[in-house]
C-alpha positions as CSV (number, residue, x, y, z in Angstrom):
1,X,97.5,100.0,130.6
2,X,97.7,96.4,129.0
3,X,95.0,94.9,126.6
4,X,95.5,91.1,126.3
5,X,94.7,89.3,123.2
6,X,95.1,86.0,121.2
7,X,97.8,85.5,118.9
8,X,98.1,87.4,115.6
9,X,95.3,89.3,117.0
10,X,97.6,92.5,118.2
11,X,97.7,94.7,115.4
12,X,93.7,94.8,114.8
13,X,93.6,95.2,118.8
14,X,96.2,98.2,118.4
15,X,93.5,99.8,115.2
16,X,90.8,99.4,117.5
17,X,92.7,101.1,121.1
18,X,93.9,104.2,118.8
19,X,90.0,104.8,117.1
20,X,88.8,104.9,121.1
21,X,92.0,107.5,121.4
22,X,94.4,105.4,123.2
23,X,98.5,107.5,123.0
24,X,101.6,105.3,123.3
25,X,100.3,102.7,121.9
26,X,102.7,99.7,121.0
27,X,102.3,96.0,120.4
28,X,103.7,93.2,122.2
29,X,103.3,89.6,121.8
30,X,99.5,88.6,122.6
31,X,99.3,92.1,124.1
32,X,99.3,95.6,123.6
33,X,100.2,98.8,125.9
34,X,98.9,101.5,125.5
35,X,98.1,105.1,128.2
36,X,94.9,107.0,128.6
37,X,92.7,107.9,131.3
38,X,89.8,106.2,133.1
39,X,87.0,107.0,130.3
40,X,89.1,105.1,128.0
41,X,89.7,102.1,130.4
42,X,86.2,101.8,131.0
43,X,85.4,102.5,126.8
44,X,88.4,99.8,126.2
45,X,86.6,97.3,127.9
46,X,83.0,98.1,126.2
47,X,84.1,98.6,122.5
48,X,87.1,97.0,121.8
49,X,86.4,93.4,120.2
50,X,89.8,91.8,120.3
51,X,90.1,92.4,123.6
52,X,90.5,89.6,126.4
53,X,91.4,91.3,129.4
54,X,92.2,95.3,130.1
55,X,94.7,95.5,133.1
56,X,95.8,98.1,134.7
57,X,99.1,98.0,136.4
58,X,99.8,99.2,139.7
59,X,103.4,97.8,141.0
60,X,106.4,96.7,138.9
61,X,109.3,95.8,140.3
62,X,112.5,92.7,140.3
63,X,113.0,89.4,142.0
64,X,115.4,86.6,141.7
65,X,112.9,84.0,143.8
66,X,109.6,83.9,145.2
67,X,110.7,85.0,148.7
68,X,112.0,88.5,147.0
69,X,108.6,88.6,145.3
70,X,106.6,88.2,148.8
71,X,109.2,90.8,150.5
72,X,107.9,93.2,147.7
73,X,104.6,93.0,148.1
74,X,104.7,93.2,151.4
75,X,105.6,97.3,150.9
76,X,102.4,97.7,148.8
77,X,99.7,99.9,150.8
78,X,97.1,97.5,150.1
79,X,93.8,99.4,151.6
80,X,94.4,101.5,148.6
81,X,93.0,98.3,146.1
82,X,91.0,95.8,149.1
83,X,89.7,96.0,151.6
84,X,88.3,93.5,154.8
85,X,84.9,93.1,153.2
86,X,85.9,92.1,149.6
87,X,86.9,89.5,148.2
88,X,90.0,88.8,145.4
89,X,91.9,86.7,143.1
90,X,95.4,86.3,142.0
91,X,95.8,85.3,138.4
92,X,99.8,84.6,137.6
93,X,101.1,84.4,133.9
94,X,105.2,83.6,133.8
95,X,108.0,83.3,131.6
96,X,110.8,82.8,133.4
97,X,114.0,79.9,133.8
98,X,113.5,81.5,137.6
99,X,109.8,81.0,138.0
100,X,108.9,77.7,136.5
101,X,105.4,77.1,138.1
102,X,102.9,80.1,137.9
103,X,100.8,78.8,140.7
104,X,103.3,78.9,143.2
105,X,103.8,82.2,141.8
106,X,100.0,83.4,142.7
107,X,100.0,81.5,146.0
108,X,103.2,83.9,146.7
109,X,101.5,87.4,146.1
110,X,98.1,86.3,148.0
111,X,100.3,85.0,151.2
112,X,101.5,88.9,150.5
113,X,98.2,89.9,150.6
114,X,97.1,88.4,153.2
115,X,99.7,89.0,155.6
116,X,99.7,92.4,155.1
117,X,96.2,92.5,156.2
118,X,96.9,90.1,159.2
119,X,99.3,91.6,160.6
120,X,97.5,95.3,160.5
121,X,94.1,93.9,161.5
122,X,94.2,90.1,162.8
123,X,91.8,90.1,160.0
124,X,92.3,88.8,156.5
125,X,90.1,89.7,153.4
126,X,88.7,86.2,151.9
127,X,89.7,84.4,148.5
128,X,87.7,83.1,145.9
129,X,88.1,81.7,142.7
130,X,84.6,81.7,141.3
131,X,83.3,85.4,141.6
132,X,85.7,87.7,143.1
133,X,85.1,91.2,143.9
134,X,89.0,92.1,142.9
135,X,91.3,90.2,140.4
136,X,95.4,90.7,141.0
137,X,97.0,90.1,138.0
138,X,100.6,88.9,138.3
139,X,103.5,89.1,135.2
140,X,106.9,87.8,135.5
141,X,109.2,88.0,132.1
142,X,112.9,86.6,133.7
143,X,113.3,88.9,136.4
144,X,110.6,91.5,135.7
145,X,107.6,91.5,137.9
146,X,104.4,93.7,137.2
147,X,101.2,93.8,139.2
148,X,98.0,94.7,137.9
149,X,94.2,95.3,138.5
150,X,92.2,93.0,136.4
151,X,89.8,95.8,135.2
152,X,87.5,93.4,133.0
153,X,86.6,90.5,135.6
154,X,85.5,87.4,133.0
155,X,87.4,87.2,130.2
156,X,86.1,89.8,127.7
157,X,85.5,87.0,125.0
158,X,82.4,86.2,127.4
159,X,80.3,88.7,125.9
160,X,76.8,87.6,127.3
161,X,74.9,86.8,124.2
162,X,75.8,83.3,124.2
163,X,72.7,80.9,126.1
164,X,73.5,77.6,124.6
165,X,76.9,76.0,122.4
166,X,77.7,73.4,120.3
167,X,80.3,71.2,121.0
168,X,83.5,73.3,119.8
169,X,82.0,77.0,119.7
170,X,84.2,79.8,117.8
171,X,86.1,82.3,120.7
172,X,84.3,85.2,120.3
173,X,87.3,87.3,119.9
174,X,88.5,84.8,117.3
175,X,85.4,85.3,115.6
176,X,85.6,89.0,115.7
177,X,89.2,89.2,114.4
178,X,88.8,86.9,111.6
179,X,86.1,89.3,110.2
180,X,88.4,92.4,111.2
181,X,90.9,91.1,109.2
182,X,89.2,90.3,106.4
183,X,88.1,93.9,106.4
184,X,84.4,93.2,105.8
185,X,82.8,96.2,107.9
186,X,79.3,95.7,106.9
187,X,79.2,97.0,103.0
188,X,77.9,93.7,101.8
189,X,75.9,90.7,102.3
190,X,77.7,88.7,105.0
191,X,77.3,84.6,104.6
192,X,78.7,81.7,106.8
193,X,77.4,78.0,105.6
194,X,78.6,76.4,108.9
195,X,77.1,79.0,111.1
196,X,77.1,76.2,114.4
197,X,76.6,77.9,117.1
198,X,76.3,81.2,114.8
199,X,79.4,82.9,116.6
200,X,80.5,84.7,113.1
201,X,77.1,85.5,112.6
202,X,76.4,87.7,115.8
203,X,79.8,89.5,115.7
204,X,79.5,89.9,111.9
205,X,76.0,92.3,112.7
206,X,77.2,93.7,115.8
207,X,80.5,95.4,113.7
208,X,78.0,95.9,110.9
209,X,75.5,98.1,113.1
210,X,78.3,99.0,115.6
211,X,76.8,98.2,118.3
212,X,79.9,97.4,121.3
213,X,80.4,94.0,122.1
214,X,80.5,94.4,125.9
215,X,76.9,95.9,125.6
216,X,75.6,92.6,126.6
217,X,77.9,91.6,130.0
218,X,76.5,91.5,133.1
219,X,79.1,93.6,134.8
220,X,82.6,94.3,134.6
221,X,85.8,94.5,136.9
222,X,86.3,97.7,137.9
223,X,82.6,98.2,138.6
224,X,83.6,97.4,142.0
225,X,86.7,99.2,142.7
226,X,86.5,101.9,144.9
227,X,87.1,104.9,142.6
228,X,84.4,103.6,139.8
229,X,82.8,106.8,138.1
230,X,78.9,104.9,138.2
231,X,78.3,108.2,135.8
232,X,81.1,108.3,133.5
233,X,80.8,104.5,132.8
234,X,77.0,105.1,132.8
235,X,77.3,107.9,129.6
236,X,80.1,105.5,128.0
237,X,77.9,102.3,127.9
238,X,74.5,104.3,126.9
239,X,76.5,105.8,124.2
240,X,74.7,105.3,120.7
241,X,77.0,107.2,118.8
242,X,79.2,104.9,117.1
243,X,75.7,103.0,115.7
244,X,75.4,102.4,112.1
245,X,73.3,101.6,109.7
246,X,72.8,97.8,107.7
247,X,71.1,97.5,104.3
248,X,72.3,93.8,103.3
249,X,71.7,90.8,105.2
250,X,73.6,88.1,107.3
251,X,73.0,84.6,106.1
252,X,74.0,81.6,108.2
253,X,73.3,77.9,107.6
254,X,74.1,74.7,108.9
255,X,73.6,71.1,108.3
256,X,72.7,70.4,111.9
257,X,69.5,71.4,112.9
258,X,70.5,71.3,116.6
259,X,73.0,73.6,115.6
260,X,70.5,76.1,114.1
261,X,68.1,75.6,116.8
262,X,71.3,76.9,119.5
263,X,72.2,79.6,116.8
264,X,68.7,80.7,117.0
265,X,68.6,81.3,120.9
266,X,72.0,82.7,120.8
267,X,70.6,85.1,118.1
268,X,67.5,86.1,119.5
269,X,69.4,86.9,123.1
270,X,71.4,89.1,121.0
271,X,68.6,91.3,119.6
272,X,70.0,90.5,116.3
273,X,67.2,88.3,114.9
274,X,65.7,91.0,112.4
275,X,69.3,90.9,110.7
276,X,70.0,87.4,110.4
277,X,68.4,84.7,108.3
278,X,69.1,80.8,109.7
279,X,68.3,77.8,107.4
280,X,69.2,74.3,107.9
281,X,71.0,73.2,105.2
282,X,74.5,72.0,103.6
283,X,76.8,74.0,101.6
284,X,76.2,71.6,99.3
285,X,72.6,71.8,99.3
286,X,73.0,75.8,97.8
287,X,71.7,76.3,94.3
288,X,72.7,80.0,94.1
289,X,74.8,82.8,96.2
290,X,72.6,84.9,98.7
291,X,73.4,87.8,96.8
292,X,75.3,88.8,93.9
293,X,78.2,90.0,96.0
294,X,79.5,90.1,99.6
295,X,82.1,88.0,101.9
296,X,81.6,84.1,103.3
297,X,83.7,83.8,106.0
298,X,83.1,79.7,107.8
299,X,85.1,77.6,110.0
300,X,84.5,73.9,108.8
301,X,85.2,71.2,110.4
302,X,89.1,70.5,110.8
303,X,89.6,66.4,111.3
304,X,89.5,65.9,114.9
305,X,86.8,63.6,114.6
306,X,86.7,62.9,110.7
307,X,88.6,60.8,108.7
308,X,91.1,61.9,106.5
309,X,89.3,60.8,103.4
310,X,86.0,62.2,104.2
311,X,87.7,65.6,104.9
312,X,89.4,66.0,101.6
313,X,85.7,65.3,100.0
314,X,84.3,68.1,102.1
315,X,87.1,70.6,101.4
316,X,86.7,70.0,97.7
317,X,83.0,70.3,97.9
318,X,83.7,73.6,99.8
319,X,85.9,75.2,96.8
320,X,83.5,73.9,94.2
321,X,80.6,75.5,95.4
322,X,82.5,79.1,96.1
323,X,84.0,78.7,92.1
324,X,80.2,78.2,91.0
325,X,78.0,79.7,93.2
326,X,79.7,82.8,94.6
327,X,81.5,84.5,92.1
328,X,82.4,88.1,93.3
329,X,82.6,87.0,96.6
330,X,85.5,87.2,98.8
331,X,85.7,83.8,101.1
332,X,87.5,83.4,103.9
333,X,88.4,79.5,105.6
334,X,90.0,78.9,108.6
335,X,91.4,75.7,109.0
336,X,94.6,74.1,110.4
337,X,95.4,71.2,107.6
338,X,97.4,72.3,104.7
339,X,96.0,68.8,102.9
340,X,92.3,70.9,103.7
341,X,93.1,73.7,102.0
342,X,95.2,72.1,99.0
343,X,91.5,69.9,98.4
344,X,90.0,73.5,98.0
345,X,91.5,73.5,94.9
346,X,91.9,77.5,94.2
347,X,94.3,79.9,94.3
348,X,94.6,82.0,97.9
349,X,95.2,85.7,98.2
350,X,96.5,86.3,101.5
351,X,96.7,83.8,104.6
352,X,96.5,84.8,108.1
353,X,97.8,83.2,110.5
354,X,95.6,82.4,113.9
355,X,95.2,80.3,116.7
356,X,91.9,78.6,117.3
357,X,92.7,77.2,121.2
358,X,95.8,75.2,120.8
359,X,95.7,74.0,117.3
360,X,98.2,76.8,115.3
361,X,95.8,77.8,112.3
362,X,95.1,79.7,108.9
363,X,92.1,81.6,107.6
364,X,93.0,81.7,104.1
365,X,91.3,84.7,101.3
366,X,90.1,83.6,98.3
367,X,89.0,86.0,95.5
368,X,86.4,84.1,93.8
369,X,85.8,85.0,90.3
370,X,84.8,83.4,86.9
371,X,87.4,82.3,84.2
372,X,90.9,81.5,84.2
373,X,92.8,83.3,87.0
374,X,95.5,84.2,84.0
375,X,92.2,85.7,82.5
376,X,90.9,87.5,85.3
377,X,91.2,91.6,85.4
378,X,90.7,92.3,89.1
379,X,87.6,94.8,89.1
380,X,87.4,96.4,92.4
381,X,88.7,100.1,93.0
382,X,92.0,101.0,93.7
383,X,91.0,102.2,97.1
384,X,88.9,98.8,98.2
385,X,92.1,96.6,97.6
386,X,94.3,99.1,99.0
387,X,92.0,98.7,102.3
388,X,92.1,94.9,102.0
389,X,95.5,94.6,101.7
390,X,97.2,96.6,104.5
391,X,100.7,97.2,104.9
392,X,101.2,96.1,108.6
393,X,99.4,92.8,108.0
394,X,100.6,90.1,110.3
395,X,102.6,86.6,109.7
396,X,103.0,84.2,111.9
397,X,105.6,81.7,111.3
398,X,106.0,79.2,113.6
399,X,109.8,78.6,113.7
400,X,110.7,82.3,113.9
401,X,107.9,83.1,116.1
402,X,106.4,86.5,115.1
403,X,107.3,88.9,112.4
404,X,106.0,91.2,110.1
405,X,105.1,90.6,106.1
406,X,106.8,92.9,103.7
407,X,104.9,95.8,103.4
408,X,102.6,96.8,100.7
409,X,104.5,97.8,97.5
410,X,107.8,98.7,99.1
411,X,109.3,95.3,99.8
412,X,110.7,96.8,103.5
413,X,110.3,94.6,106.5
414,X,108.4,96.5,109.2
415,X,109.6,97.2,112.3
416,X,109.3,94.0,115.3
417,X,107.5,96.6,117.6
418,X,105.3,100.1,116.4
419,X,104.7,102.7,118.0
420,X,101.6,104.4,117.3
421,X,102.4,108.1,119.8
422,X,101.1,111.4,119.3
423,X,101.1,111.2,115.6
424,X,97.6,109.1,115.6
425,X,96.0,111.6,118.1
426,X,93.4,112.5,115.5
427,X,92.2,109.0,114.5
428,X,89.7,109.0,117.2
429,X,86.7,108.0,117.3
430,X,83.8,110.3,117.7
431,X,81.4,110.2,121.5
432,X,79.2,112.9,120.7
433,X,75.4,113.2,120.6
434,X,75.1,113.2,117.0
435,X,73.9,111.0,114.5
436,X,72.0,108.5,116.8
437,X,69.6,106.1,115.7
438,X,66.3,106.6,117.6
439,X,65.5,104.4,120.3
440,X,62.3,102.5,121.5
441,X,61.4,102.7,125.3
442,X,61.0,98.9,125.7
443,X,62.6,97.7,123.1
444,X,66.1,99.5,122.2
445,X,68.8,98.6,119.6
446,X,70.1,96.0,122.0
447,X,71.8,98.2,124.4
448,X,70.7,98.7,127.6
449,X,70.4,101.7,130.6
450,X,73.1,101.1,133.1
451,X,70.1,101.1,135.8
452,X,69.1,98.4,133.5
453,X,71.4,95.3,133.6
454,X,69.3,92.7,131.2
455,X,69.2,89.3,132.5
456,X,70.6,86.0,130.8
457,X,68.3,84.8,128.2
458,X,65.8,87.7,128.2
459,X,67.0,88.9,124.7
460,X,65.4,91.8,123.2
461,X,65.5,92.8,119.2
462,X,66.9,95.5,118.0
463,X,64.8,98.2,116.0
């Protein structure tokens, strides 16, 4: 199987696929492969948060032009996938000097399709590009053509929480890498002073209580194939094993209160209300740190629609309220101007790099202490910064494409491409019955009973 993903996302992807007990696991370039059985599609699509799409591929085959990729699919038993009552999709993705337009590609493979069905039955199965009961995925790399079931549906990003936005929301999935990277899994207070839309704030509690991010989506993919296990995928989603417990809090302001009114209904939809506290209110506007420790992790604004000069004043106000308000913090600050982050004015860690839509992006670290930084004894324990600091972290650089950073301590460049096998068999993560917070019979910990799809907007909070 194949789990897409946005860039410099694919090694935290990879962590999450082998602690659901994915084999074979390797990562590609805004993807990783990976084999395992139907329990782990349907837990890949629930649990893992870096996750856009889970396909599963069906044909692969070779074609020097789009007749050869017609003639192909033509030999394809296609009653096995769709039939005359359902619907479908063809998504295309290509690189190739011999395919150059990705449409033409996905026209190609539904004439295919439909054909097939035609010249069977007289009869053709119906297209539609708004709510499909089957999505065809289509990959061409040069010459190399692999056809997939689109096991997910809506990209997986669209986690169903979300009942309003401001004008430039986080991606999900963005949001839930940066705080997997930063390695913040709920052992501290969690703060973002430009909450907006308070995308960082929901997928900072649901990693902190572990509760799945697909627990909120109306349906999935392969909920309408014809082999879907209603059971299996039943015991998967109403799984509570995996749930943890939170003893800090997750603070999120803004200076908008539009913004804090949407973060608020995006919050309460969630059932995550009792966890987060909302203020409206400027970074500027802080007279002390929420706590004496924890991680900030914010996305300011970049310069789209500010001026230049007004940016480098917010940028410094940002690093002059982390040196004297939040000492023994870790910060985190994603931005895409290297004139932002020099206004910050401190010393970064690490940088990673990341891709917020188009615009090519850093979330830099900052280790925000007190004194001189020549002065500074680093305090935390060996294991903590061995954590924070791992030794496949990712670069991206963006004339040599992607690469790996030397690794921790041994000053050896990793390999382009890892393979994860049988080795990391036991690193998986634990379904059993154990350990399970107790539940309320109308008002659960934000899951819901498979008989029981929620609708939009009808949040309930989580006890």
């Amino acid at each position: 199987m194949i789990a897409k993903t946005l860039a410099s996302l694919e090694d935290v992807l990879a962590e999450e696929l082998i602690a659901l007990g994915a084999n074979d696991v390797e990562i590609g370039t805004r993807m990783v492969s990976f084999t395992g059985d139907k329990a782990l599609m349907y837990k890949a699509n629930v649990h893992c948060r870096t996750a856009l799409r889970i396909l599963k591929p069906i044909y692969s085959f070779k074609a020097e032009n789009a007749t050869e990729v017609y003639d192909a699919l033509k030999q394809l038993d296609w009653e096995d996938y769709l039939s005359l009552d359902k619907t479908f999709s063809v998504d295309a993705v290509v690189f190739s000097h011999i395919f150059t337009h990705s449409k033409f590609v996905a026209y190609k493979v539904k004439d295919a399709i439909v054909d097939w069905f035609n010249e069977k039955y007289e009869k053709r199965p119906s297209v539609s590009v708004t709510n499909p009961d089957l999505v065809f995925n289509i990959h061409i790399a040069h010459n190399k053509c692999t056809l997939s079931l689109d096991s997910s549906g809506e990209s997986l990003h669209k986690r169903g929480y979300r009942v309003a936005q401001t004008e430039a929301p986080l991606n999900e999935v963005l949001a839930a890498g940066m705080i997997l990277k930063s390695g913040w899994r709920g052992e501290s207070t969690f703060v973002d002073p430009m909450c907006g839309s308070g995308t960082l704030l929901i997928e900072a509690a649901m990693i902190a209580l572990g509760i799945p991010p697909g627990i909120h989506r109306q349906r999935f993919g392969f909920e309408k194939w014809g082999d879907f296990d209603k059971e299996l995928f039943s015991d998967i989603y109403n799984d509570d094993s995996g749930s943890r417990e939170f003893r800090y809090r997750i603070v999120g302001s803004d200076i908008s209160p539009k913004a804090i009114a949407i973060a608020e209904k995006n919050i309460r939809n969630a059932g995550l209300k009792k966890y987060i506290d909302l203020s409206v209110q400027s970074l500027q506007q802080y007279s002390e740190a929420p706590d004496q420790k924890g991680v900030l992790i914010t996305n300011p604004p970049y310069g789209e629609r500010i001026k230049v000069d007004e940016l480098t004043e917010l940028y410094g106000m940002i690093g002059e309220r982390l040196k004297h308000l939040f000492t023994g913090y870790w910060a985190y600050i994603l931005s895409y101007r290297k004139e932002c982050f020099d206004s910050i004015g401190l010393k970064h860690s690490r940088r990673f790099f990341l891709f917020n839509g188009a615009l090519e992006c850093e979330m830099r670290e900052y280790e925000i202490f007190s004194g001189k930084r020549s002065e500074h004894i680093v305090k935390a324990e060996p294991r903590e910064r061995e954590e924070r600091v791992a030794p496949d972290h990712y670069e991206r650089n963006s004339r040599e494409g992607y690469r790996r950073s030397k690794s921790a301590g041994d000053g050896k460049s990793l390999p382009q491409k890892r393979s994860f096998g049988d080795k990391t068999k036991g690193v998986k993560r634990s379904y059993g019955k154990d350990d399970k917070f107790p539940r309320q019979k109308d008002e659960g910990l934000g899951r819901k009973k498979f008989s029981l799809r929620r609708s939009p907007g009808k949040g309930r909070e989580r006890q």
